[in-house]
C-alpha positions in Angstrom: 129.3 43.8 80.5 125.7 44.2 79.7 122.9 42.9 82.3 120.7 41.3 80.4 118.0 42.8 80.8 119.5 46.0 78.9 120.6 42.7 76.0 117.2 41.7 75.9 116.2 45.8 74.6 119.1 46.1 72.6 117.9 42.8 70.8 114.2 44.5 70.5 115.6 47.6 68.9 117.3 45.6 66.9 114.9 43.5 65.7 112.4 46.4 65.3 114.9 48.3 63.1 115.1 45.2 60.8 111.2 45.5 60.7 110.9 48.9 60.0 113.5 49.1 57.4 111.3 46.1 56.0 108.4 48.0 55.6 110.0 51.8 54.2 108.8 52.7 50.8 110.2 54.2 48.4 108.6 58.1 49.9 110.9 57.3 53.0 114.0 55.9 51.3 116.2 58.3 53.0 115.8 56.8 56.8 117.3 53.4 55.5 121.2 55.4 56.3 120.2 56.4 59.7 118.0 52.9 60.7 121.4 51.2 59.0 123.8 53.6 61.2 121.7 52.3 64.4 121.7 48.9 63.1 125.7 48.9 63.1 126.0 50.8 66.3 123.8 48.2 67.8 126.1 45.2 66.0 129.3 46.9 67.5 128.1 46.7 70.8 127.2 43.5 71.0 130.5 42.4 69.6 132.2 44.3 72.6 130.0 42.5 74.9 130.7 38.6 73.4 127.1 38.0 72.7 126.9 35.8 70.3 124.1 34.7 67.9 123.2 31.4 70.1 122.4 34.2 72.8 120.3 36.3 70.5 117.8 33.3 69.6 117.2 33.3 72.9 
């Protein structure tokens, strides 16, 4: 299990990786596989830790 503090910077990443990919023009289109691999990386672990989506809109 995850202390939370290291949830609470998974969650960041996360949501700065849905801001980024947000903001990526066309000139940088080929970053949207890699942001998207760290995306599901970051998905997967969360599933293997239970937290749910009530806990991440904390």
């Amino acid at each position: 299990m995850l202390h939370p503090d290291e949830i609470y910077l998974i969650l960041r990443d996360k949501t700065l990786l849905l801001e980024l990919k947000e903001q990526i023009n066309d000139y940088h289109i080929s970053y949207f596989s890699m942001i998207n691999e760290q995306l599901s990386l970051i998905d997967n672990a969360l599933k293997v830790c239970n937290v749910d989506s009530f806990t991440m809109s904390k």
